[in-house]
C-alpha positions as CSV (number, residue, x, y, z in Angstrom):
1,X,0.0,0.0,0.0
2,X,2.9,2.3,0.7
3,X,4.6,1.8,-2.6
4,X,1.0,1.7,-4.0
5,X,0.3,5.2,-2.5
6,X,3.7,6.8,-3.2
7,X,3.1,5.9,-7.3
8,X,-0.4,7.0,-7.7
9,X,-1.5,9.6,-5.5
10,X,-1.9,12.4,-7.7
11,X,-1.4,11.0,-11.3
12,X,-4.2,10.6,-13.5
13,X,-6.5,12.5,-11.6
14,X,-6.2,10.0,-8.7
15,X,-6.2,11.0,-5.0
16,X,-5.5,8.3,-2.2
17,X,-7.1,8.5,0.8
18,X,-5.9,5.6,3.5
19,X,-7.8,4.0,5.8
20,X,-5.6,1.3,8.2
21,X,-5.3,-0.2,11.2
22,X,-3.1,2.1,14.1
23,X,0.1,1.1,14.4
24,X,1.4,0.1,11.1
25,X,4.8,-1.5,11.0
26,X,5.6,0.3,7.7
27,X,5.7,4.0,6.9
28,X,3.4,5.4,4.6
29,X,3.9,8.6,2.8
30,X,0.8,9.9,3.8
31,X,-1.7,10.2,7.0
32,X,-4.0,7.4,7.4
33,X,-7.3,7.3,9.1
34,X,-7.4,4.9,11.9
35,X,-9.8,2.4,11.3
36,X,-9.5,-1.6,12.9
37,X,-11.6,-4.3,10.8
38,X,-11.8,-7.4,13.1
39,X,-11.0,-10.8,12.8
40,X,-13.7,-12.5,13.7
41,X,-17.3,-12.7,12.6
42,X,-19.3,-11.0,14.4
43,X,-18.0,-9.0,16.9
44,X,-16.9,-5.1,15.7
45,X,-18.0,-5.1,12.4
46,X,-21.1,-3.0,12.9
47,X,-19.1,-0.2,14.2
48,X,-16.5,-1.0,11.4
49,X,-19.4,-0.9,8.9
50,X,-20.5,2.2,9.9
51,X,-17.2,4.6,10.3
52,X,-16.1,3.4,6.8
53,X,-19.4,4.3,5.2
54,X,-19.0,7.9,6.9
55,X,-15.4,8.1,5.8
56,X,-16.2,7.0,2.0
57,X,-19.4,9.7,1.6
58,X,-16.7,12.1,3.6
59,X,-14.0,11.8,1.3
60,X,-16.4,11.8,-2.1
61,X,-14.7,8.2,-3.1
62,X,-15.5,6.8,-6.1
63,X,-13.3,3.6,-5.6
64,X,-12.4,1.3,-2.2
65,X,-9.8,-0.8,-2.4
66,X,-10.0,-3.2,0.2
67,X,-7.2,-6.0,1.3
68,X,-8.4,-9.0,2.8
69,X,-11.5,-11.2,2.8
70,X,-13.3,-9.5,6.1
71,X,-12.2,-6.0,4.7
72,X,-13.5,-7.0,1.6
73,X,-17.5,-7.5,3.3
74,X,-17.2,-4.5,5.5
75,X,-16.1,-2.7,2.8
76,X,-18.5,-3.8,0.4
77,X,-21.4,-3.5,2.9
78,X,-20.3,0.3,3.6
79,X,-20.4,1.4,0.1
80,X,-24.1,0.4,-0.4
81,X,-26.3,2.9,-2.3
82,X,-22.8,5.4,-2.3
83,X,-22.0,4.6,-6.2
84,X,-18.3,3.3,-4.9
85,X,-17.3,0.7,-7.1
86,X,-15.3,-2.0,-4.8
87,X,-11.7,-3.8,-5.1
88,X,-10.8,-6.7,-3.4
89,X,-6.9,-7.8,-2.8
90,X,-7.0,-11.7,-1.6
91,X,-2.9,-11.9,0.0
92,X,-3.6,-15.1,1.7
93,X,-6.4,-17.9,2.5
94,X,-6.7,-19.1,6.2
95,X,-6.8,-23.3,4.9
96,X,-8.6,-25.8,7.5
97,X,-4.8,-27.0,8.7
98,X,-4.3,-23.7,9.7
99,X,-7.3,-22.3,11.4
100,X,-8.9,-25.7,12.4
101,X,-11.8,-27.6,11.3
102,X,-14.4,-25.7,13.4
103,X,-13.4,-22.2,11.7
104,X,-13.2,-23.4,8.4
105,X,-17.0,-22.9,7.3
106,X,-16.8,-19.4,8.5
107,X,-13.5,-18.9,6.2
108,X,-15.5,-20.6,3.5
109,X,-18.6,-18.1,3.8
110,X,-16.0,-14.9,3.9
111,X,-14.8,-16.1,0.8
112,X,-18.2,-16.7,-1.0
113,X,-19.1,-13.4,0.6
114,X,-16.5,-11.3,-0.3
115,X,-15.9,-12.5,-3.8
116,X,-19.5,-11.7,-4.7
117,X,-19.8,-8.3,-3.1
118,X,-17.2,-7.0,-4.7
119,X,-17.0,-6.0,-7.8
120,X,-13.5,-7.5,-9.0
121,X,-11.0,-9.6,-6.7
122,X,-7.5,-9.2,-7.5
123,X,-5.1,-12.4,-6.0
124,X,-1.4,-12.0,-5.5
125,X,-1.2,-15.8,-6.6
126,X,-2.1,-18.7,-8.8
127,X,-2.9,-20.7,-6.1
128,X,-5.2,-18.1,-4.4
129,X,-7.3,-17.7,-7.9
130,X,-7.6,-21.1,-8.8
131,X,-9.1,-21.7,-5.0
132,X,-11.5,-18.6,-5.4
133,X,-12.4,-19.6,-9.0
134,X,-13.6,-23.1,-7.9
135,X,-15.2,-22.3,-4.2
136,X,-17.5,-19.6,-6.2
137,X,-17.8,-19.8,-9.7
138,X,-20.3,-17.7,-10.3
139,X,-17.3,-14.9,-9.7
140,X,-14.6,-16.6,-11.6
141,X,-14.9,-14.1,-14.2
142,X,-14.3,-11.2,-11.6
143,X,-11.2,-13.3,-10.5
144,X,-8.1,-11.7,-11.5
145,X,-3.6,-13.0,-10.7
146,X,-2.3,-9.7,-9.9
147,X,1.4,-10.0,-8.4
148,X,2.6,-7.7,-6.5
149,X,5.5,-5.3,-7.2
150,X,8.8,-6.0,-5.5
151,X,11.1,-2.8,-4.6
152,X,14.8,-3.0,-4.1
153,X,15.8,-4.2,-0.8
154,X,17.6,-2.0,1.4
155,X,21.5,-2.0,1.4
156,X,22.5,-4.0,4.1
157,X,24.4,-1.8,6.6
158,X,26.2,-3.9,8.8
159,X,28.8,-6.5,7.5
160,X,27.5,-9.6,7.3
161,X,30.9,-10.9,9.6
162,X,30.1,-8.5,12.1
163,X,26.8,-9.6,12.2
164,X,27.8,-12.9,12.2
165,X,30.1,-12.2,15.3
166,X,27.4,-10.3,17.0
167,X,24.9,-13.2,16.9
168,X,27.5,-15.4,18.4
169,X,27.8,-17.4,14.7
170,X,31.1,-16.7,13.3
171,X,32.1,-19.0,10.1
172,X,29.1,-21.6,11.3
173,X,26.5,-22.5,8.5
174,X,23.7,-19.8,8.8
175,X,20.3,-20.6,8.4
176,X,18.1,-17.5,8.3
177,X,13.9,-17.7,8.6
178,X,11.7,-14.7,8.8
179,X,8.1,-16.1,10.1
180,X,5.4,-15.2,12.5
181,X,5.8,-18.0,15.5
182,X,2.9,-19.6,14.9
183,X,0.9,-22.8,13.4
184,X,0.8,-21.6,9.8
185,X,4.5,-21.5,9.7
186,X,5.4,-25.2,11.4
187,X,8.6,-23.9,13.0
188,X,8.4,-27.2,14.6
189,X,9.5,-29.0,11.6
190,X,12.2,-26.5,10.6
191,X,13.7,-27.1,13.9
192,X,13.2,-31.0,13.8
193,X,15.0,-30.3,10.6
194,X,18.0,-28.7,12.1
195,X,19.2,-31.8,14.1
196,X,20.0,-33.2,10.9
197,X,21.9,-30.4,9.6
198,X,25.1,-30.4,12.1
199,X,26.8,-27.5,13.2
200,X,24.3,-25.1,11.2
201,X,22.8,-22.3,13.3
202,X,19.3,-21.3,13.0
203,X,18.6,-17.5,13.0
204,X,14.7,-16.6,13.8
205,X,13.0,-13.7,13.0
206,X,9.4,-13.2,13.7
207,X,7.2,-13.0,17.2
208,X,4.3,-14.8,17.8
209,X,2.3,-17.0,20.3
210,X,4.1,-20.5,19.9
211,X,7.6,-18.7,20.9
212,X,7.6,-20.3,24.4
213,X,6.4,-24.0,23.3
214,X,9.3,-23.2,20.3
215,X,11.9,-22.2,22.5
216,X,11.5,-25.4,24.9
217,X,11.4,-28.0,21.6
218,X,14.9,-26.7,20.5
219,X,15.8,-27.1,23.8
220,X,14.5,-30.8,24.3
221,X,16.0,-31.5,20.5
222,X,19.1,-30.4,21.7
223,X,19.6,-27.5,19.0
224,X,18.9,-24.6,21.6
225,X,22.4,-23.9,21.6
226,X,22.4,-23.3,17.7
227,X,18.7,-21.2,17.3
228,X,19.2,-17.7,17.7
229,X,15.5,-16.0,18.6
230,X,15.7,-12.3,17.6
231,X,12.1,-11.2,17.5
232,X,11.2,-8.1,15.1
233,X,14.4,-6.2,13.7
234,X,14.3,-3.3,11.8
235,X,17.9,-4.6,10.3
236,X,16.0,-8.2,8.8
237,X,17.2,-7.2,6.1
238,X,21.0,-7.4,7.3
239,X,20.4,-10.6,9.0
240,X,19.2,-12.2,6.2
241,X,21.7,-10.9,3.5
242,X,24.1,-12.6,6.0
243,X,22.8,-16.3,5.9
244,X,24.7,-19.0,3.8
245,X,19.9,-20.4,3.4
246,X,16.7,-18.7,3.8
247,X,14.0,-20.9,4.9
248,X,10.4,-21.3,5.1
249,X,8.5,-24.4,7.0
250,X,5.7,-23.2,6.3
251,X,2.4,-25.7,5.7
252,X,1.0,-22.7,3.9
253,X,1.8,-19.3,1.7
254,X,0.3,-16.9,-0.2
255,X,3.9,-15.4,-2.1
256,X,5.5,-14.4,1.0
257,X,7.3,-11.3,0.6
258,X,10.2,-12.6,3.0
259,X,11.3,-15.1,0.6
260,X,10.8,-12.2,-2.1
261,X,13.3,-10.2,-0.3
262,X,15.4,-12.9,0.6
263,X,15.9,-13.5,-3.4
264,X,16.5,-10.1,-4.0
265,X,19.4,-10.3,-1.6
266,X,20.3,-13.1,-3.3
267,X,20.0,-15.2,-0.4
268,X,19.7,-19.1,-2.0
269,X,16.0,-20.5,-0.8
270,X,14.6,-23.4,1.0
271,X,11.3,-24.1,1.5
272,X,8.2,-26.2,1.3
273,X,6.2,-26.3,-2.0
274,X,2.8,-25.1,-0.6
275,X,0.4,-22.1,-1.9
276,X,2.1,-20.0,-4.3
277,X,5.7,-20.9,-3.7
278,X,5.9,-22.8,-6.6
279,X,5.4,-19.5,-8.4
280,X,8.4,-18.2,-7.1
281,X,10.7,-21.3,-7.2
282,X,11.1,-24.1,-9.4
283,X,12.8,-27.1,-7.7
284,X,16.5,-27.7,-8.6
285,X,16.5,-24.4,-11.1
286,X,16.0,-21.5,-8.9
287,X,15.7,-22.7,-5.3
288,X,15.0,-26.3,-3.7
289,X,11.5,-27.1,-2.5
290,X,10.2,-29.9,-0.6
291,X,7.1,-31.2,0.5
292,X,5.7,-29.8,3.7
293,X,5.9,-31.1,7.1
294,X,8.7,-33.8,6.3
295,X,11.9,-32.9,8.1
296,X,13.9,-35.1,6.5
297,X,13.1,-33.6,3.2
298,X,13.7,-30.2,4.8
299,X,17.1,-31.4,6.3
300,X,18.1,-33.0,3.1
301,X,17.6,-29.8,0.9
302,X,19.3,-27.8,3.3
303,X,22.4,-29.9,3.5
304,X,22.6,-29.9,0.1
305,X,22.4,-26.0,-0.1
306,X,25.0,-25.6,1.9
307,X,27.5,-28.7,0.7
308,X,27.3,-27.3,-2.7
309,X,27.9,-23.1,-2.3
310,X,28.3,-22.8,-5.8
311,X,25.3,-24.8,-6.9
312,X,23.0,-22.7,-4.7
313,X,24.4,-19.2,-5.9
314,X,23.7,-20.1,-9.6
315,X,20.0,-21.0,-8.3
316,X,19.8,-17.6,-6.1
317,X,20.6,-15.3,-9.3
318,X,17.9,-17.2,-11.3
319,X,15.7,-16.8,-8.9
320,X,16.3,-13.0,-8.3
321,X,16.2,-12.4,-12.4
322,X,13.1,-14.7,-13.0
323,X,11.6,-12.4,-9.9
324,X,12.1,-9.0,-11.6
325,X,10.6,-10.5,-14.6
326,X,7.7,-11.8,-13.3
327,X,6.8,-9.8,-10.0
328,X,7.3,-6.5,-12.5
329,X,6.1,-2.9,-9.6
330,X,5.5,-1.0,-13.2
331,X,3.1,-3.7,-14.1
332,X,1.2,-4.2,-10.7
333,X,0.8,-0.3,-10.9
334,X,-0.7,-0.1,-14.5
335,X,-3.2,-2.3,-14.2
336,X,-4.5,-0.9,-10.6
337,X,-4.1,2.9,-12.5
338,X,-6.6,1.2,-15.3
339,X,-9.0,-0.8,-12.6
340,X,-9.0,3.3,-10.9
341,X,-9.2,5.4,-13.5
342,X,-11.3,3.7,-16.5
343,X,-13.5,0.7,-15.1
344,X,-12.7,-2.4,-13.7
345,X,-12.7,-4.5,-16.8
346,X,-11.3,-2.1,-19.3
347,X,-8.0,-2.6,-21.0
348,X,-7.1,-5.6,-19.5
């Protein structure tokens, strides 16, 4: 949204207004308006419902953009009878291994409900449209693979041997992952992983509510002395220019931008083949992938990544030029300047 913002706002005759949760972890480069949409189903949506309907007559808004499947409905239901034609951005589907089976019909309802109440869905996968396509077909035409735009990573500013020294590493194997602790990402097999890999240190990035039960597995797999649990950084970006792998564990993905970043600091990649990783990898040509909750796999692909140094760099610069070619920022930002400015099916 902020690189989204920063490209459009006042071309074309197009004016941004933003509307986001407080407390954003990124800068945007303009004021938002605070505004919370909740998780679950009921609770907070009325009063949602009813401040974004204010802010959309306020601000005279002729299109909402909305990101995410309950942003999507709340949205949607604010604009009613305003003439505010409605965009929906799908980053990520909440699958019954994740949530749990007892959730899953009310993540199957959000996506029959948002899909059809708004007026065009944009997906930032394959995997995501295909999903959306079959669970409602009647919107399949409305379905749309939009990637999104990658910018440059930041210049790593510390060393990577200082950081190295800092973390305690030194000339060790470094294995860097960047995840939210919790079920989604199965840090529990990346660790399991881990005690296969010998003498490789594991650097974690990423909070979350499994960090305690995480913590004391690595200690009773007796890799506690090699996991290094550094919460949210603002230097990520250092730490994971600095790793010999970047992995993900993950049992499901959208893209995830970490890996994105990752290639573009030409990081080589590990991870599991699950959502839209495929889309970014290919196994054997550009990263390695494996199946997803195997830790032998896992183990096996990492060893070889770091056995074979040379092998894995020639797969991290195909990966980071295959990137730039397919996740193209000019591209993303033409076709949401057309959905904007000239109707949601024009031009595409």
């Amino acid at each position: 949204m902020s690189q989204l913002t920063a490209a459009l706002d006042g071309s074309d005759g197009i004016r941004i207004a933003i509307a986001a949760p407080p407390g954003l972890p990124i800068q945007m480069p303009k004021e938002i308006n605070p505004i919370s949409i909740p998780d679950g189903p009921l609770m907070g949506h009325r009063g949602a419902i009813s401040k974004l309907r204010r802010l959309l007559r306020a601000w005279d808004i002729d299109v909402a953009h909305a990101h995410g499947l309950r942003a999507g409905i709340d949205t949607a239901l604010a604009a009613r009878g305003l003439g505010v034609d409605v965009l929906l951005t799908v980053h990520n589907l909440v699958r019954p291994e994740v949530a749990g089976r007892l959730k899953a019909p009310f993540y199957r309802w959000a996506e029959l409900a948002a899909t059809r109440l708004c007026r065009h869905t944009f997906c930032v996968s394959e995997d995501i449209a295909r999903h959306l396509r079959a669970a409602v077909p009647s919107a399949a035409a409305r379905i749309e693979v939009l990637y999104l735009g990658i910018e440059p990573p930041p210049e790593p500013r510390a060393p990577a041997a200082a950081l190295r020294a800092d973390l305690g590493i030194g000339d060790a194997a470094m294995i860097v992952t960047a995840a939210r602790l919790a079920p989604q990402k199965a840090l529990h097999v990346l660790l399991e992983a881990l005690v296969s890999v010998p003498r490789a240190h594991l650097a974690v990035l990423g909070e979350g509510p499994l960090e305690a039960h995480l913590k004391q597995l690595a200690r009773r797999l007796s890799v506690d002395e090699r996991v290094h649990w550094l919460g949210f950084r603002k230097d990520a970006a250092d730490v994971i220019a600095a790793g010999d792998v970047f992995c993900l564990s993950s049992v499901w993905e959208g893209v995830p931008l970490s890996a994105q970043e990752a290639i573009l600091l030409g990081t080589p990649v590990v991870a599991t083949e699950v959502g839209g990783m495929s889309e970014l990898l290919s196994d054997g040509h550009s990263g390695r992938l494996v199946d997803p909750g195997d830790p032998a796999a896992l183990a096996q692909a990492l060893r070889t990544s770091l056995e074979d140094r040379d092998g894995a760099a020639r797969m991290a610069k195909t990966a980071r030029s295959e990137l730039a070619a397919r996740f193209s920022t000019s591209r993303m930002l033409d076709r949401l300047r057309r959905a904007y400015t000239e109707g949601i099916g024009v031009g595409r």
